[in-house]
C-alpha positions in Angstrom: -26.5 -58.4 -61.0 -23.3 -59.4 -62.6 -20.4 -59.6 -60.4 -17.2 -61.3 -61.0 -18.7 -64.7 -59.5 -21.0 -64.4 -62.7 -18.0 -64.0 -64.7 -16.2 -66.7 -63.3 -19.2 -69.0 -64.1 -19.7 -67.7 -67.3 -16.2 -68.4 -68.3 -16.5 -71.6 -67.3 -19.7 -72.0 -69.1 -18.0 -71.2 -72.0 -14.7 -72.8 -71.8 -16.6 -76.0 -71.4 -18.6 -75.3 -74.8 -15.5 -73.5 -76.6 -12.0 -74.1 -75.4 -9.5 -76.0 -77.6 -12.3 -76.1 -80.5 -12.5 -74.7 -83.9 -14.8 -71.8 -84.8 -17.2 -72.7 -88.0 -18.8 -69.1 -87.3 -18.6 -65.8 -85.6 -20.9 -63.0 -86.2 -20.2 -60.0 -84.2 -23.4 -57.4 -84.0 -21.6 -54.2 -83.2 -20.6 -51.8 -86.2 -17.1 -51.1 -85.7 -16.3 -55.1 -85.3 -19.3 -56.2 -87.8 -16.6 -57.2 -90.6 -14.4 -59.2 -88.1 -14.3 -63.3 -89.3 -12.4 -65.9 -86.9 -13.9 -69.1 -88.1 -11.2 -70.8 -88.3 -9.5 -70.0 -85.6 -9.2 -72.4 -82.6 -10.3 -71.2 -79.0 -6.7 -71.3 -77.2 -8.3 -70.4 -73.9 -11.3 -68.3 -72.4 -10.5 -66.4 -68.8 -12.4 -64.4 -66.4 -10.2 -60.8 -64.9 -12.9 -58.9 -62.4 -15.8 -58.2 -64.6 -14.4 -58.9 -67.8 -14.3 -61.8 -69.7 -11.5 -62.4 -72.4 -12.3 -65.2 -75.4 -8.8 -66.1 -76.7 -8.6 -67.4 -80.4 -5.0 -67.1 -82.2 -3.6 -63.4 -82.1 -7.3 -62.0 -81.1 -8.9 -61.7 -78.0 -13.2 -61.3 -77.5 -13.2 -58.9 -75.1 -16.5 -58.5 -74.0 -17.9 -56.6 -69.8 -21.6 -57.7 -69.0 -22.4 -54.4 -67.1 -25.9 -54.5 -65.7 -27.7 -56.7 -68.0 -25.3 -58.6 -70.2 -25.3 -62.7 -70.4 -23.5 -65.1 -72.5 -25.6 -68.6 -73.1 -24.5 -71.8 -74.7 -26.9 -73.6 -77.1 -26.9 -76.8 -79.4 -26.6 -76.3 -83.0 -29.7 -75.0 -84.5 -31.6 -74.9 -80.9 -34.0 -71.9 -80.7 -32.1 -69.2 -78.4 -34.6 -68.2 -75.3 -33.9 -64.7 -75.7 -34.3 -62.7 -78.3 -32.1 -62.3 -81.9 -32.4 -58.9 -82.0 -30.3 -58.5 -78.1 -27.4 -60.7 -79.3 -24.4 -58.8 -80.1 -21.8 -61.8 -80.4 -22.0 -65.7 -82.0 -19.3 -67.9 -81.7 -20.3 -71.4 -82.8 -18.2 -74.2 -83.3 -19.0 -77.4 -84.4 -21.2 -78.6 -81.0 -22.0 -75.0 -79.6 -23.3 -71.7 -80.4 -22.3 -69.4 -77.3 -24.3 -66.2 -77.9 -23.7 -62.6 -75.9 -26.7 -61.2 -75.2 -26.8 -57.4 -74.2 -23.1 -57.1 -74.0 -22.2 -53.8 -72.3 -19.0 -54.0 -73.8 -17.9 -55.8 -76.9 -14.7 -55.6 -79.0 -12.3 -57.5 -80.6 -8.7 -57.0 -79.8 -5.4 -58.2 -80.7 -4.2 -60.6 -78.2 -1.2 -58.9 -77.1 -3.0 -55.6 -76.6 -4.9 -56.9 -73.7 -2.8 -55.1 -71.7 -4.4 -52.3 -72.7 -7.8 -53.5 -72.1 -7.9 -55.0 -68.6 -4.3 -54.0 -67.8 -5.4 -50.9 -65.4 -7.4 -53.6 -62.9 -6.4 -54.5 -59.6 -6.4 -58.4 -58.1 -8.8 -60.4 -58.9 -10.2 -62.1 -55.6 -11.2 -65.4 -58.3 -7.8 -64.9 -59.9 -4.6 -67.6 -59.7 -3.0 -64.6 -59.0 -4.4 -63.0 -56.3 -2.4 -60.5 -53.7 -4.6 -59.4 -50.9 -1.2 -57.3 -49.8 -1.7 -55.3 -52.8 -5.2 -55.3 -52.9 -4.8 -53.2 -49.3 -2.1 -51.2 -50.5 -4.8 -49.7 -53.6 -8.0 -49.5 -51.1 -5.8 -47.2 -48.8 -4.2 -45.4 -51.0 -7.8 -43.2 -51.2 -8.1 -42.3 -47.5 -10.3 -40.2 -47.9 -12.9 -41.9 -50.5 -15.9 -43.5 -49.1 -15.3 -47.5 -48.4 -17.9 -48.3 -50.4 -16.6 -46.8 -53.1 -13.1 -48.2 -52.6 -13.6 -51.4 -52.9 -16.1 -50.9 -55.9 -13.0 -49.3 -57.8 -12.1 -52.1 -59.9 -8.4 -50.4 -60.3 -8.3 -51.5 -56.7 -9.7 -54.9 -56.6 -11.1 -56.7 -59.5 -14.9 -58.8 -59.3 -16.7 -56.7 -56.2 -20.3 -55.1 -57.3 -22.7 -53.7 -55.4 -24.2 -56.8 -53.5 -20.8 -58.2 -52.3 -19.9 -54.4 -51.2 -22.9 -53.7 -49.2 -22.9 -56.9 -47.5 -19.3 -56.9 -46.9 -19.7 -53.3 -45.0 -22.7 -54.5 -42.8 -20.4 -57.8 -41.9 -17.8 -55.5 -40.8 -20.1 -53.4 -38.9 -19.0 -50.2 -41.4 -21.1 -47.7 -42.6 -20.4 -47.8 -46.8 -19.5 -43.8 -46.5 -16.9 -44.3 -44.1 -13.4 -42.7 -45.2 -11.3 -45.4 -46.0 -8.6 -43.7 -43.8 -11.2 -43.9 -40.6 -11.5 -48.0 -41.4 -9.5 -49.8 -38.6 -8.0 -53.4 -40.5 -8.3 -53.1 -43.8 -6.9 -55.8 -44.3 -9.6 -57.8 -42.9 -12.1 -56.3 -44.9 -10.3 -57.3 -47.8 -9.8 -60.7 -46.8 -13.2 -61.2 -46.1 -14.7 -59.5 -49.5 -12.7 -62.8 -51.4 -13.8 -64.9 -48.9 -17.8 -64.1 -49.5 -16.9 -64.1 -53.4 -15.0 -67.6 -53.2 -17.9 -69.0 -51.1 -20.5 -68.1 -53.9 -18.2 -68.4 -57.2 -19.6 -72.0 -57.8 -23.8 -71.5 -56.2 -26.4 -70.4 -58.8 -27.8 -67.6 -56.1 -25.4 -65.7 -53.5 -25.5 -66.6 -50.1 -23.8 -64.4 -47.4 -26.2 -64.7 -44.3 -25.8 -69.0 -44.7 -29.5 -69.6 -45.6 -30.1 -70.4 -48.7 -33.6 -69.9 -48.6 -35.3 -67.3 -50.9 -35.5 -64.1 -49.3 -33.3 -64.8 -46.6 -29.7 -65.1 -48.4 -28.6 -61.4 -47.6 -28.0 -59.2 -45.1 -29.3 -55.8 -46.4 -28.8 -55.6 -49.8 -32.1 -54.7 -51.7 -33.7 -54.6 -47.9 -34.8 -50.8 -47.6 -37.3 -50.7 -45.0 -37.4 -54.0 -43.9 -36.1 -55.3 -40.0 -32.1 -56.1 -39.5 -31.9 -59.8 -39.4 -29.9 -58.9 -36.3 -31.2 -56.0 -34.3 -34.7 -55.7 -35.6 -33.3 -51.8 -36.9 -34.9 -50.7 -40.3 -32.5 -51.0 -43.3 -32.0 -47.4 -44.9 -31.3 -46.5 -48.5 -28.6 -44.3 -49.6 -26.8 -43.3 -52.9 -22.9 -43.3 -53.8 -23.5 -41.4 -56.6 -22.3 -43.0 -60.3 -19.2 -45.3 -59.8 -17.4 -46.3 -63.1 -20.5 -44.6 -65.0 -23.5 -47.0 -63.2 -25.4 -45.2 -60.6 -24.4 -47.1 -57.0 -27.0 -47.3 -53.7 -26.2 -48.7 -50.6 -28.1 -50.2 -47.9 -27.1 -50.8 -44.6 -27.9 -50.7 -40.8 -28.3 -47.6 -38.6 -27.9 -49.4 -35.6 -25.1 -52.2 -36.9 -23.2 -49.8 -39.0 -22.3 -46.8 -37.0 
């Protein structure tokens, strides 16, 4: 599930492939942006903010948000793509690369200066140079009475934490994911540790919060209904948030850890 660790990887995935090069080609495969040509154009810079990833090339900006199933991929020159044509919705080739988005939830091209407008309404990013946990606390309890859960899955109050990180984050604090934010004692804390679990996985192909990295045993809860705590023994329940940001959230946590 894309998180804002996949983002971070992906944009360095494709700054390695892009950055400070000149575009020979770009094809985007959306209607209103289908006529839109920056070959030509040198990539000035690509950068991760939360969950979306922003392609910098002269006065426009790629803006493109992976959502549930969106990837970007690097390939050679004339190298068969392993996914499907008919998925893409973005090219950008140069003269080494072809970076392709597949499945792009979100795809537009913007003027640079206008990013504002885009990404401007997100909170910190926990992955982000510019990072202030203070403010980070101040958004989450602004909402004392939303569910915690929910809270932190606002990206207007912290940019880059999905579903996984969220659950897992609320069974390390020993919270249930409905709690009221205003009923959480150190919020801080909370915060603080949701960008340390985030930092800690930015750079590992799978994430990791229990310190296994075995298969099967690299979570706490998440995607674990019915199955034993991995500290008490306690079946891990299933619930649902409802839709946050238009995607349909569930949570997962301990009856017996979480109370």
């Amino acid at each position: 599930m894309p998180e804002g660790d996949t983002v971070f990887q992906t944009a360095a995935r494709l700054r390695r492939a892009l950055e400070g090069r000149r575009l020979t080609r770009s094809d985007f495969r959306v209607p209103r942006f289908a006529t839109v040509d920056l070959s030509g154009r040198t990539v000035d810079e690509v950068a991760a903010r939360g969950k979306h990833l922003l392609v910098r090339a002269g006065d426009a900006t790629v803006h493109s948000h992976l959502k549930m199933e969106g990837s970007w991929r690097v390939f050679r020159p004339g190298e068969r793509w392993n996914r499907p044509a008919h998925l893409a919705r973005a090219v950008l080739e140069t003269a080494d690369s072809v970076a392709v988005g597949f499945e792009l939830g979100l795809l537009e091209v913007i003027a640079r200066d206008a990013e504002s407008d885009a990404v401007g309404h997100l909170g910190p990013d926990p992955l982000g140079a510019d990072w202030d946990a203070a403010e980070a606390v101040r958004r989450v309890a602004a909402g004392a009475e939303v569910p915690i859960a929910v809270a932190l899955l606002d990206q207007r109050n912290l940019a880059g934490l999905g579903n996984v990180y969220v659950n897992e984050l609320c069974f390390l604090r020993g919270i249930r994911p409905d709690r009221p934010v205003g009923d959480v004692p150190d919020l801080a804390a909370v915060v603080d540790l949701g960008r340390r679990l985030i930092m800690a996985n930015r750079d590992r192909i799978a994430r990791v919060t229990t310190g296994v990295d075995r298969r099967g045993e690299r979570l706490w809860v998440y995607g674990r209904p019915g199955e034993p705590c991995r500290r008490c023994g306690t079946r891990i329940e299933r619930g649902e948030l409802g839709r946050v940001e238009g995607e349909e959230r569930v949570t997962f946590r301990c009856p017996n850890c979480q109370r």
